[in-house]
C-alpha positions as CSV (number, residue, x, y, z in Angstrom):
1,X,0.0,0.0,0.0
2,X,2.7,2.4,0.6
3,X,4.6,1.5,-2.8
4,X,1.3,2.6,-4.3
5,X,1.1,5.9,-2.7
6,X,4.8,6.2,-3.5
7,X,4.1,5.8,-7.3
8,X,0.5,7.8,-7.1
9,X,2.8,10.7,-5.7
10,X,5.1,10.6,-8.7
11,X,3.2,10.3,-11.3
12,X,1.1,13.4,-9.8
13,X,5.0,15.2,-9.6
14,X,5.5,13.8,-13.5
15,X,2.7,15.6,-14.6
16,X,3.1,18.7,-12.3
17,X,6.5,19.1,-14.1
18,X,5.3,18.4,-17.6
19,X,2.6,21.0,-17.4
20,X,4.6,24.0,-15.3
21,X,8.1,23.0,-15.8
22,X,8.2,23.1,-19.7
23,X,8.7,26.3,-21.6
24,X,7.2,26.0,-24.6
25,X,8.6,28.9,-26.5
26,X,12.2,27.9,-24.9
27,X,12.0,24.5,-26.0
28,X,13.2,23.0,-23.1
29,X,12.4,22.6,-19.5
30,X,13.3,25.1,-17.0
31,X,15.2,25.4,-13.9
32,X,12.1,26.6,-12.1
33,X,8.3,27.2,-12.7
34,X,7.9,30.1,-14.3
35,X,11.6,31.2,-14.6
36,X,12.7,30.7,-18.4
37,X,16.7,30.1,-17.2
38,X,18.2,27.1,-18.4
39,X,20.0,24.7,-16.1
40,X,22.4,21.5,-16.5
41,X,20.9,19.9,-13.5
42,X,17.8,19.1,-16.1
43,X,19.9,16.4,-17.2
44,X,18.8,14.4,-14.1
45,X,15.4,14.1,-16.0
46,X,16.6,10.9,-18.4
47,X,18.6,10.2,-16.2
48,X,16.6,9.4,-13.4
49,X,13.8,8.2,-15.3
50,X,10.9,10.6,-15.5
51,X,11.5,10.5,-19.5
52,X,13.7,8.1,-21.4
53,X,16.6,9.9,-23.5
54,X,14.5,9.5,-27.0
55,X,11.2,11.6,-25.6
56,X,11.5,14.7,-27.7
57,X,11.8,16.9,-24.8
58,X,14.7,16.0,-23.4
59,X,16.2,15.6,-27.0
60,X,15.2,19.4,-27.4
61,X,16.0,20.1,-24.5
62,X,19.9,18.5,-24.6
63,X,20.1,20.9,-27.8
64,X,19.5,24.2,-25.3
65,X,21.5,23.1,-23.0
66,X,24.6,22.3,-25.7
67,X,23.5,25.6,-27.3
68,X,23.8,27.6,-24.6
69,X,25.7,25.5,-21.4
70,X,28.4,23.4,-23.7
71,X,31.8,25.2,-23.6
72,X,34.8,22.9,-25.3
73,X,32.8,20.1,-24.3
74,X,32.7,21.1,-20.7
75,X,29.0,22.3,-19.4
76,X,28.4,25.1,-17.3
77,X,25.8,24.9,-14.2
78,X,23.9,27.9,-16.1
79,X,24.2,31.1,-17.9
80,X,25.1,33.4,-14.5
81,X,27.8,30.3,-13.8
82,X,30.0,30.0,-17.3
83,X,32.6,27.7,-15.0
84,X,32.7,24.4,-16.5
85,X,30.7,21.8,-13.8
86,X,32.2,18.2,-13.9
87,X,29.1,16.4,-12.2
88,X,26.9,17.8,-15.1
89,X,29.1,17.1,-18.0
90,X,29.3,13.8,-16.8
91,X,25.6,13.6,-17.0
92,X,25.9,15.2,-20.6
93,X,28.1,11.8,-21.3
94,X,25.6,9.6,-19.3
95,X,22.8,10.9,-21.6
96,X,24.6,10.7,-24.9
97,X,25.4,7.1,-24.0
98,X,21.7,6.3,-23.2
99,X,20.7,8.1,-26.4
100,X,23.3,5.7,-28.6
101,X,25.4,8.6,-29.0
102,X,28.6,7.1,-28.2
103,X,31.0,9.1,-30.2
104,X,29.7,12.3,-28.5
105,X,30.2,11.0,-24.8
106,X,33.4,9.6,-25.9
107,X,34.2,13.0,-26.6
108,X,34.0,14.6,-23.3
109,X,35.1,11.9,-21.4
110,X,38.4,12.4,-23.4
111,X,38.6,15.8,-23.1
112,X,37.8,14.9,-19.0
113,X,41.2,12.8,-18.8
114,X,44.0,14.0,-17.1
115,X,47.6,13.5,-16.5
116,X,48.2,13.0,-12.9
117,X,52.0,13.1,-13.2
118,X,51.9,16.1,-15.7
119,X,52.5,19.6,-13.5
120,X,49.3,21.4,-13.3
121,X,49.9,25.0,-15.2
């Protein structure tokens, strides 16, 4: 009985988000209600399940956040914090993988590798 209250609550949560977390005109989720600002932490969405990677709003929405968070294939938190944040371009890989894009997640976790016996400059 409880596991059923547990999935009532989230598909009432599912559908909160899908009506006032979408910005239509954006194209893209939003990091609040009502507050058209882009954020990488919407990458949790396929990856935590509440859409799988092929819907085609998180496919539009991946193409804002490349479009306005991707910076040499490091993503920014959001547009008022340019520095590169390694949880959520980690997440950008996780998604690229889930949506077959292998060659693009390859990317950034190559650009991610680091010499730890180089000097840092």
């Amino acid at each position: 009985e409880e596991a059923m209250r547990w999935r009532s609550a989230s598909r009432e949560i599912k559908a909160e988000v899908m009506r006032r977390g979408w910005n239509r005109k954006m194209g893209t989720f939003t990091f609040a209600y009502d507050m058209p600002l882009t954020d990488s932490s919407l990458l949790a969405i396929p990856l935590n399940g509440m859409l799988p990677p092929s819907h085609p709003s998180v496919h539009s929405m991946v193409k804002r956040i490349e479009h306005e968070l991707v910076y040499n294939h490091l993503v920014a938190r959001n547009i008022f914090e340019p520095t590169p944040f390694l949880l959520t371009t980690y997440w950008l890989a996780r998604y690229y993988i889930a949506a077959g894009q292998r060659d693009k997640a390859r990317r950034i976790i190559d650009h991610l590798k680091f010499d730890l016996n180089k000097p840092v400059k």
